[in-house]
ZATORKE-492817 format. One record per residue: residue number from 1; x, y, z of N, C-alpha, C, CB in turn. Coordinates in nm, 3 decimals, always signed. Each point is the difference from the previous one (the first is absolute). Glycine has a CB too. Example, Ala and Ser with C-alpha at 12.3 -4.5 7.8 and 13.67 -1.06 7.14 Angstrom:
// residues 2
   nr      n.x      n.y      n.z     ca.x     ca.y     ca.z      c.x      c.y      c.z     cb.x     cb.y     cb.z
    1   +1.319   -0.569   +0.780   -0.089   +0.119   +0.000   +0.090   +0.120   +0.000   -0.189   -0.117   +0.125
    2   +0.154   +0.222   -0.197   +0.082   +0.119   +0.006   -0.077   +0.109   +0.073   +0.118   -0.063   -0.215
// end
This chain:
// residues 73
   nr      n.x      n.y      n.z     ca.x     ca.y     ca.z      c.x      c.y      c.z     cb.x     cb.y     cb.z
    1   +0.082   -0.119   +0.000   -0.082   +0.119   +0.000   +0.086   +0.125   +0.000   -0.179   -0.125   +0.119
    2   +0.308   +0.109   -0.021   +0.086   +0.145   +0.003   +0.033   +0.005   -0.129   +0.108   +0.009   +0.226
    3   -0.065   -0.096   -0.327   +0.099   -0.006   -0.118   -0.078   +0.124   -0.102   +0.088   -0.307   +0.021
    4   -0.218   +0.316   -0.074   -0.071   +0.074   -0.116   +0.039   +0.095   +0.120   -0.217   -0.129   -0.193
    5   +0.224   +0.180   +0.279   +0.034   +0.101   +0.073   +0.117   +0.082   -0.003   -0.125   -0.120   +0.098
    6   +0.193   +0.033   -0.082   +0.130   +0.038   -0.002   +0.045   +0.027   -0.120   +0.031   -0.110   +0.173
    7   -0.082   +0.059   -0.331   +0.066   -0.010   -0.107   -0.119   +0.177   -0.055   +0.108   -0.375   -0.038
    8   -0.182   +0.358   +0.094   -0.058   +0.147   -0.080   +0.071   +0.122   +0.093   -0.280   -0.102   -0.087
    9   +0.330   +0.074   +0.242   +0.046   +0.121   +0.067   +0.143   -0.007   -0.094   -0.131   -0.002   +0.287
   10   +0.216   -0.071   -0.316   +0.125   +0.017   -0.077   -0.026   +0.062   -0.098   +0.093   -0.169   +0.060
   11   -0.243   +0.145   -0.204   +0.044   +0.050   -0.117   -0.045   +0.139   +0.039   -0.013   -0.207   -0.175
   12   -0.077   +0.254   +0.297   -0.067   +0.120   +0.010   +0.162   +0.083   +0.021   -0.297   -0.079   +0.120
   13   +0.323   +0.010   -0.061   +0.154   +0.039   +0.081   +0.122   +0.070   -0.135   -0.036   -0.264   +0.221
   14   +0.019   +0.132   -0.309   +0.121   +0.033   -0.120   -0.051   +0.110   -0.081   +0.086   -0.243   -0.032
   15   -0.244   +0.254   +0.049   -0.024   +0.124   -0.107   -0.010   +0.113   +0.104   -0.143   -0.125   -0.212
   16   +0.127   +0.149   +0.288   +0.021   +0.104   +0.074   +0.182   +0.039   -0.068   -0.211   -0.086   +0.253
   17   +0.257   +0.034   -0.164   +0.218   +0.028   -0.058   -0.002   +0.054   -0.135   +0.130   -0.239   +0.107
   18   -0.235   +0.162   -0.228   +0.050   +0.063   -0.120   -0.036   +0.110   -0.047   +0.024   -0.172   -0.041
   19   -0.177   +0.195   +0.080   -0.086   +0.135   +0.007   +0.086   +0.110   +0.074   -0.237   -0.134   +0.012
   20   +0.281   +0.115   +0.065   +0.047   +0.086   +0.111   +0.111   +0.038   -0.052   -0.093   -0.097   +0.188
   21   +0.190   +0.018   -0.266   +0.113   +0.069   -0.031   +0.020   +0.106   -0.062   +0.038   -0.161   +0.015
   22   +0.106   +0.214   -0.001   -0.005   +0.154   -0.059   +0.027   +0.000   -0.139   +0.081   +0.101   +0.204
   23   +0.016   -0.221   -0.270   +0.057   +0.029   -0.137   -0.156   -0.078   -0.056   +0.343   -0.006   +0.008
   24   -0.311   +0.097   -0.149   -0.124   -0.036   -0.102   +0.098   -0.072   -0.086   -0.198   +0.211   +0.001
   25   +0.073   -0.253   -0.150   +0.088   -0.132   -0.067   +0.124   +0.071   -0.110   -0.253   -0.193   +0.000
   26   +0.281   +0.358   +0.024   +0.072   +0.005   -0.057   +0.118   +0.060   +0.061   -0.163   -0.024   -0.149
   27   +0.159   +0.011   +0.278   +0.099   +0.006   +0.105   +0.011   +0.176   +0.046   +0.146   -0.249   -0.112
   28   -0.270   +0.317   +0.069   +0.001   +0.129   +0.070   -0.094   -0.014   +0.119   +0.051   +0.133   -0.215
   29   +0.004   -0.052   +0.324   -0.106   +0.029   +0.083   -0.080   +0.063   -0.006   +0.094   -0.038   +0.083
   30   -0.239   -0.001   +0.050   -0.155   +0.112   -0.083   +0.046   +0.170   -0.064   -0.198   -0.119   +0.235
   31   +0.286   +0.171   -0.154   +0.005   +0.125   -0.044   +0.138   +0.051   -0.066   -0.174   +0.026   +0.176
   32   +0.207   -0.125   -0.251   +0.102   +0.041   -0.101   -0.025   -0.026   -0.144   +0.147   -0.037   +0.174
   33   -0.116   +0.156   -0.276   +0.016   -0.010   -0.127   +0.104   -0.045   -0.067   -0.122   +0.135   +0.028
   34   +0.134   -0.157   -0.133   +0.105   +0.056   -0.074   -0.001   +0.114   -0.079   +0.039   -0.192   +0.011
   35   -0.005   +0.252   -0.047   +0.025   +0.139   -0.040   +0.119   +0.069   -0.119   -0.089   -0.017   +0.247
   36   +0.066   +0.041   -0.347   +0.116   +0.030   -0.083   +0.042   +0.168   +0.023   -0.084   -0.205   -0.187
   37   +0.238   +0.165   +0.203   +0.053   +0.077   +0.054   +0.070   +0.088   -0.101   -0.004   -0.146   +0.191
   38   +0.046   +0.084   -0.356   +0.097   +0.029   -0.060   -0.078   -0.035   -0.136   +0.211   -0.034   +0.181
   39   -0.246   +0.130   -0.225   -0.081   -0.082   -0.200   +0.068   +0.143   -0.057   -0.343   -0.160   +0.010
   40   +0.308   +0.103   -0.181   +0.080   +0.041   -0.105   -0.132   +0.003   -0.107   +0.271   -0.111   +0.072
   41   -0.234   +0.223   -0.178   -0.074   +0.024   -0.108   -0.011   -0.136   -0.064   +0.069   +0.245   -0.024
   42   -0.152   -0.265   -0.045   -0.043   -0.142   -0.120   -0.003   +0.112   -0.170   -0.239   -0.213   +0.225
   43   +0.184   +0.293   -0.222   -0.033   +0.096   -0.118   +0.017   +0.108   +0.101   -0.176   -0.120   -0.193
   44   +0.176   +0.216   +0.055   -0.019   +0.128   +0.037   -0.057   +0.082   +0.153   -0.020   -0.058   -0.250
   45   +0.056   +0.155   +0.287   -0.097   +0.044   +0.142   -0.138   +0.051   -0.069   +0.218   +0.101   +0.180
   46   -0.209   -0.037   -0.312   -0.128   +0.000   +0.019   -0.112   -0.127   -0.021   +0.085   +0.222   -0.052
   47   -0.028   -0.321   -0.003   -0.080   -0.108   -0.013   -0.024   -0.050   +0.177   +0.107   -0.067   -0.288
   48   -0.035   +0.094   +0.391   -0.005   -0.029   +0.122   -0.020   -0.166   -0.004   -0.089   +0.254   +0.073
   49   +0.199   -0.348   -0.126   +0.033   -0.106   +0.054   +0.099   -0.055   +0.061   -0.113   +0.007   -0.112
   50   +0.081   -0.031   +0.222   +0.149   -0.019   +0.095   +0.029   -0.199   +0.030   -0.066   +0.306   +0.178
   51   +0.187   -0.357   -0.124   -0.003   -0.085   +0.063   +0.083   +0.024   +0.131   -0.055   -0.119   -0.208
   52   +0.027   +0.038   +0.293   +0.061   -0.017   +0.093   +0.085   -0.094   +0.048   -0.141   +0.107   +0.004
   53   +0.287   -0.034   +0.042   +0.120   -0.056   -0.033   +0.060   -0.069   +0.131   +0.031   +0.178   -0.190
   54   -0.066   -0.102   +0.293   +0.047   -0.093   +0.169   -0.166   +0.042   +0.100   +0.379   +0.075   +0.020
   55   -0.410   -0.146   +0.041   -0.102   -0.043   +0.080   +0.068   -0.051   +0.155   -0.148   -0.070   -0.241
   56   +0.041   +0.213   +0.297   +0.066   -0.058   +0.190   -0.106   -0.052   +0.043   +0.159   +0.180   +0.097
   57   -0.123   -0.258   +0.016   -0.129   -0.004   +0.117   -0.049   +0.071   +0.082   +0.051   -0.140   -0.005
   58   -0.165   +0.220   +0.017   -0.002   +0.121   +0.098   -0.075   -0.069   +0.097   +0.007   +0.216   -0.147
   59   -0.035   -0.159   +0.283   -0.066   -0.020   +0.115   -0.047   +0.106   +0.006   +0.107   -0.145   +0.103
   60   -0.307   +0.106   -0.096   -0.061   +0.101   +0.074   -0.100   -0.008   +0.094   +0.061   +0.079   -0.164
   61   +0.007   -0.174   +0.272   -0.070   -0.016   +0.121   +0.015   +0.101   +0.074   +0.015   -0.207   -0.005
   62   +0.067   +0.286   +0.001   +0.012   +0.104   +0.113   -0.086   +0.108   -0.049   +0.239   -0.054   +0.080
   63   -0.298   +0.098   -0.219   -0.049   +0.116   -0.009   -0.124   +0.029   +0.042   +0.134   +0.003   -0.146
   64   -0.218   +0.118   +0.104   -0.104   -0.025   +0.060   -0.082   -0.030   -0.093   +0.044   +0.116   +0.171
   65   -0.036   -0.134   -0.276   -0.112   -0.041   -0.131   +0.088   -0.074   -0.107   -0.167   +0.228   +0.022
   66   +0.190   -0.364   +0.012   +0.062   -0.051   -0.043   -0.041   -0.100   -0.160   +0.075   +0.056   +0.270
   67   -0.236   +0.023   -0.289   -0.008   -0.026   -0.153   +0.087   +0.078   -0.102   -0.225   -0.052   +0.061
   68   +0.247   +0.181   -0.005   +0.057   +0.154   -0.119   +0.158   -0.056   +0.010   -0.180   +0.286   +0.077
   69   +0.197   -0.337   +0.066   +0.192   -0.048   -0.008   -0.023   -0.142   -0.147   +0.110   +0.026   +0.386
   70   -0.217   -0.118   -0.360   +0.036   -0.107   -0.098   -0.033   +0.072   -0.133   -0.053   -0.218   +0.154
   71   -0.055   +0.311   -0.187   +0.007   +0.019   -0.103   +0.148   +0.120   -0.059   -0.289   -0.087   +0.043
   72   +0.368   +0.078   +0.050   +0.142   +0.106   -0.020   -0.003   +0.144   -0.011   +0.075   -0.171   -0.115
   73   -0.193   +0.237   +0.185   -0.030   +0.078   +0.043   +0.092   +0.055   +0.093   -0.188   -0.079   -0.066
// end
């Protein structure tokens, strides 16, 4: 009788740990972007096409509106 007990408090248990964790599946945390730091013309400026050439990781857990930090605001 303990056993169906015990085996649903474990899987309740293992998904709690994975839910709970901080890294997501692409190894940023909830409140970090990536962010390009460094881009270059593709055409012309007035055609306004750029790429981007180095990409950081920013953190914006500390700010206070930390949608405008991810969107690089």
């Amino acid at each position: 009788m303990g056993s169906p007990i015990r085996l649903i408090a474990s899987i309740l248990l293992l998904l709690t740990m994975v839910v709970s964790s901080e890294e997501t599946f692409n190894g940023l945390k909830k409140d970090e972007v990536w962010l390009c730091v460094r881009w270059q013309w593709t055409t012309t400026p007035v055609e306004g096409k750029t790429n981007c050439v180095e990409w950081a990781k920013k953190d914006c857990s500390n700010r206070l509106y930390p949608e405008i930090c991810k969107r690089g605001g």
